[in-house]
N, C-alpha and C positions, 0 to 999 in steps of 0.2 A: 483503214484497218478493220479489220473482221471482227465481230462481235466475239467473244470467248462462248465456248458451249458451256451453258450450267448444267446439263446433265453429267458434262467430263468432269465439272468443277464438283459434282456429288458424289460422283464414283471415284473421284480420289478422297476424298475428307474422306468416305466409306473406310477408307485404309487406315484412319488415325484410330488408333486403338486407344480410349482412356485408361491408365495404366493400372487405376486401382480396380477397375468396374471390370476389365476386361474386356469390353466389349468396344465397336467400335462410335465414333462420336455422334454418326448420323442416327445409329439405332435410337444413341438414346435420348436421342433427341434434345440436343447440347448444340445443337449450332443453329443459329439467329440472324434472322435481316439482313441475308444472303443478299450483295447486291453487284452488279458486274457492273462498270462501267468502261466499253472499248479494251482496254489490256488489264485496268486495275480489277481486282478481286475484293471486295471487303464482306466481313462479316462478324459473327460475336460468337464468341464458346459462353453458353451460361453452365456456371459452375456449381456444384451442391454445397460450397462452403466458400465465403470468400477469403479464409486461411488455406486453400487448396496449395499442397509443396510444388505443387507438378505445372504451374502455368506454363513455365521457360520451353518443360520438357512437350508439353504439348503443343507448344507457338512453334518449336521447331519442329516436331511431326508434319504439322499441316502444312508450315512453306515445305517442306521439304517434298511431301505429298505433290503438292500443286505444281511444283515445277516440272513435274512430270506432263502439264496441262499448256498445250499448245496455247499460244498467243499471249499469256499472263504473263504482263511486264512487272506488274507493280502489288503487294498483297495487303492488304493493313486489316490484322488483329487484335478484334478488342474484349475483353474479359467484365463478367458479371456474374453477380451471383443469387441463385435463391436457395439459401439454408435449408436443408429439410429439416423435417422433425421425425422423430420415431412415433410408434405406438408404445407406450406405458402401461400395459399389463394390468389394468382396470383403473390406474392412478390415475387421477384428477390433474390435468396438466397446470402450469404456472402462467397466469395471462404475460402473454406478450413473450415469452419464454421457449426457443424452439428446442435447447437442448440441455440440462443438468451434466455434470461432470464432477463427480466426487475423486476426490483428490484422499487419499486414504495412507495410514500406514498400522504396524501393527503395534509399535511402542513411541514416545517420545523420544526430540531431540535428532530426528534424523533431517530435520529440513524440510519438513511438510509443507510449513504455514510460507515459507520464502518460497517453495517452488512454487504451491497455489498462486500466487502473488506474479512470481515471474514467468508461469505458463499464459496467466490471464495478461501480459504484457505482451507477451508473446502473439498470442490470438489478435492480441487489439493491433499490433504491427502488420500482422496481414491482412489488417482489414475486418478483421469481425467487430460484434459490437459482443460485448463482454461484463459483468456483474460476478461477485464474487457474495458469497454466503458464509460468511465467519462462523463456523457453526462450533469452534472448539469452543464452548462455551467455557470453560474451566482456566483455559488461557490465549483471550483476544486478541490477537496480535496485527493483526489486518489493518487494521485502519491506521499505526505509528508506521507502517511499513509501505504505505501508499499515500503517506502526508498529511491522513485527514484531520483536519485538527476543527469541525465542527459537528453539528447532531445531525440525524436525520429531520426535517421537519415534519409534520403532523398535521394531515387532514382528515378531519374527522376520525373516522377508526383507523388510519391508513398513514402508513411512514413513507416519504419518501427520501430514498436513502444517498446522503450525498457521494459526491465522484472524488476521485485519485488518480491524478493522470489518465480522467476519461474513461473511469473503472467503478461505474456504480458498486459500493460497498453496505451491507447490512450486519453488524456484530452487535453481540453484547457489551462491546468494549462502549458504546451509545449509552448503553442503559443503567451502570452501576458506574458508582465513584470508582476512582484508582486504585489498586491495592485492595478492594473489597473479597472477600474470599467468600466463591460459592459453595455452597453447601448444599448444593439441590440430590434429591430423589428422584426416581424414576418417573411417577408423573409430573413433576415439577418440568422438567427438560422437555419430556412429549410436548406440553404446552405452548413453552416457548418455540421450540421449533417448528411446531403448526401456524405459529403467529408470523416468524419471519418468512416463511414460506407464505402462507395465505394473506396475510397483511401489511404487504410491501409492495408499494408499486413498484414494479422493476422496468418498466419502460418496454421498450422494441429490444429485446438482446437474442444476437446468434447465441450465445454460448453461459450459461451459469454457472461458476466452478463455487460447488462447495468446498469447502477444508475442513473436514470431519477431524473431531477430536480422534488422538490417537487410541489404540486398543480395539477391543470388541466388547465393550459393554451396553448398556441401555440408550445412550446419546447416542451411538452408533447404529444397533439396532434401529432406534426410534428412526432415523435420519433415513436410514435404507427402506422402510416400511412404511412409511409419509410421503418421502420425497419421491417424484415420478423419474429417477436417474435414467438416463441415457447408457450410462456405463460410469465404471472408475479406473482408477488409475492406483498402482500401489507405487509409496515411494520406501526406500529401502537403501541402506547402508550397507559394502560389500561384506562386512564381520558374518560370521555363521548365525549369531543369536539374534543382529537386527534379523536375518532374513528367515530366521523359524518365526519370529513375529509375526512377519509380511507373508508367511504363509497361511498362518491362523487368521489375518486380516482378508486374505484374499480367498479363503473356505467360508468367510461369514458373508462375502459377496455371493458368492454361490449358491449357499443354500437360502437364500431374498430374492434369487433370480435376476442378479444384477451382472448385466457383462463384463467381464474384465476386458479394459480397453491397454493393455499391459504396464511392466512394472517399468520405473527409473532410478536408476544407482545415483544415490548422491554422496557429496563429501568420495568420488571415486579415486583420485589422487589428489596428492599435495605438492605445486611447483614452487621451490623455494623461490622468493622474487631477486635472492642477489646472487645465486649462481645456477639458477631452473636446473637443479636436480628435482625429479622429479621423485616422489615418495608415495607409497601404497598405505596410509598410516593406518586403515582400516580393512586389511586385507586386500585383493584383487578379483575383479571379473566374477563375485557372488551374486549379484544381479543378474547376470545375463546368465551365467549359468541356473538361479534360482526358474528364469523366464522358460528356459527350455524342458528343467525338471516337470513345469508346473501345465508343459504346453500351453503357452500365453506370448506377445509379444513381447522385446523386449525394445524400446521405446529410446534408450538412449545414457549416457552418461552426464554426469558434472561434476565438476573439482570441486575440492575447499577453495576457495580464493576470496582475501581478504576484501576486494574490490563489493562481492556478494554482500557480504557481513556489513560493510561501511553502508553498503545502498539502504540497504533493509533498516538498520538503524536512525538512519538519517530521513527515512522515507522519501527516497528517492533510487528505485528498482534498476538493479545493472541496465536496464534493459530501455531505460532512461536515460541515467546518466550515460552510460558509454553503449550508444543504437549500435556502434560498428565492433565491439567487442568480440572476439572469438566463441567466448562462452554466451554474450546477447544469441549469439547464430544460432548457439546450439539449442538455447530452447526454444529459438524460431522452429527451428525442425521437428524439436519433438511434439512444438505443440502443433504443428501442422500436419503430423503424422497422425496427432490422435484426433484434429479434425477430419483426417480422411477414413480414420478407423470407424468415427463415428457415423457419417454419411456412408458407409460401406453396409453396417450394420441396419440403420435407416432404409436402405434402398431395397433391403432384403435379400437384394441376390445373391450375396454368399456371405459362409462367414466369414470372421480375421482369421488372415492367412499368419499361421503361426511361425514363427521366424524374427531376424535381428532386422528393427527399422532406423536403427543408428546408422 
């Protein structure tokens, strides 16, 4: 049998177009350890995120490419990945930290602190490595919703902060008795926030999703002007009034110079469990219309569903307890979208393309 030409075997990959970069695989230089053996083909796509949506869609570009390629019998595709990082606008990055994700809304009570929780579930299913930053200081909820039920330990000046289903966690919820009510000031907050930020070892993490208290005030502030974010995310209730919220949330990203990496509708519908009618309890389709108003992505939907509320309380994340769930899927996707919004942004070649990634 004749050797396979690798020149033919690079002028076809040339054809795979990566779907978010636009461009094709070879340019940008995503494919690895090219090796022909007699008919087989092997080689590796390295990816800018290893939460990337699009593996399937690209393993099938490339066999499909290749068979175009006289004499390949056999192909075997392997996937890897190196995270990028952004530039941060003079901020002082976080050791070991390649990317911040602020998880944002504009009032309480929409689901913030669950979805923080179940995106970083989410990420961590495709493979990222993931840390969360409990940052509503006023109400910790992080660490009962991820199981934690011990302290960070302490070396020297330096916390390291324990794991939740493999989810390094840092809260206040660590550092004050139960029930204690904060009563912090403006400096009082900056501080702390400097401290979980700069005095945490956080290890090797693709991804750090803070969960910013709700509103637009000084926490907020402080959080957006300290931290070296990546971009955020707004989460939002279809009602009219959450989403004049999430508008003023998502104008105080703007004027910080933080990307909006787009919005998520949650609590979207109600499916009764003993006859799935299904129920809009909170209006319909405000999200994704707030998303278009606002020219921003709009990221995706999620129900009320009892299953959610039991996980979170229980500490143990739908996304946990039931991996093959309809709704586990969907934050799969959404959080894999805004891994790719993020590495899109990172790479600089263009920006978010504004439109539905639901």
């Amino acid at each position: 049998m004749s050797q396979v030409s690798e020149e033919k075997v690079w002028q076809a990959l040339s054809r795979v177009i990566e779907p978010d970069f636009k461009k094709d695989l070879v340019t940008l230089k995503m494919i690895e350890d090219l090796k022909i053996d007699g008919g087989k083909v092997s080689f590796t796509i390295v990816l800018t995120t290893p939460a990337c949506p699009l593996k399937d869609e690209m393993k099938k570009s490339c066999n499909e490419a290749l068979a175009t390629v006289d004499g390949i019998k056999d192909i075997e595709i392997a996937f890897t990945a190196r995270t990028t990082s952004g530039s941060f606008a003079g901020k002082t990055p976080i050791t070991g930290v390649r990317n911040v994700l602020a998880v944002s809304s504009g009032k309480g009570g929409v689901g913030k602190s669950t979805t923080s929780v179940n995106l970083a579930i989410g990420l961590k299913a495709l493979g990222a490595k993931v840390g969360i930053l409990d940052a509503d200081v006023y109400g910790p909820n992080i660490p009962m919703m991820l199981g934690i039920n011990t302290t960070p330990k302490q070396v020297g000046n330096r916390f390291i902060p324990p794991l939740g289903h493999g989810i390094a966690c840092m809260s206040m919820a660590f550092l004050v008795p139960p029930g204690t009510p904060l009563i912090w000031r403006g400096p009082m907050l900056h501080g702390i926030i400097q401290q979980f930020v700069r005095d945490v070892e956080w290890g090797d993490l693709d991804y750090l999703i803070v969960d910013m208290p709700p509103g637009t005030g000084d926490a907020q502030l402080s959080l957006a002007q300290l931290v070296p974010l990546s971009g955020a995310v707004i989460v939002t209730t279809p009602q009219e009034v959450s989403l004049a919220d999430s508008r003023r949330g998502l104008a105080m990203f703007q004027k910080v110079n933080v990307p909006i990496l787009g919005i998520i509708e949650n609590m979207s519908t109600f499916v009764c469990p003993n006859c799935s009618h299904e129920t809009p309890i909170f209006s319909q389709g405000g999200g994704e219309l707030a998303a278009k108003e606002l020219k921003v992505p709009f990221l995706g939907r999620i129900p009320i569903n009892l299953s959610i509320r039991e996980g979170g309380d229980k500490g143990l994340p739908i996304g946990v307890g039931e991996p093959e769930s309809p709704i586990t899927k969907s934050y799969q996707h959404i959080a894999g979208n805004i891994a790719s919004a993020i590495s899109i942004l990172n790479s600089g070649s263009k920006p978010i393309q504004i439109g539905n990634f639901a």
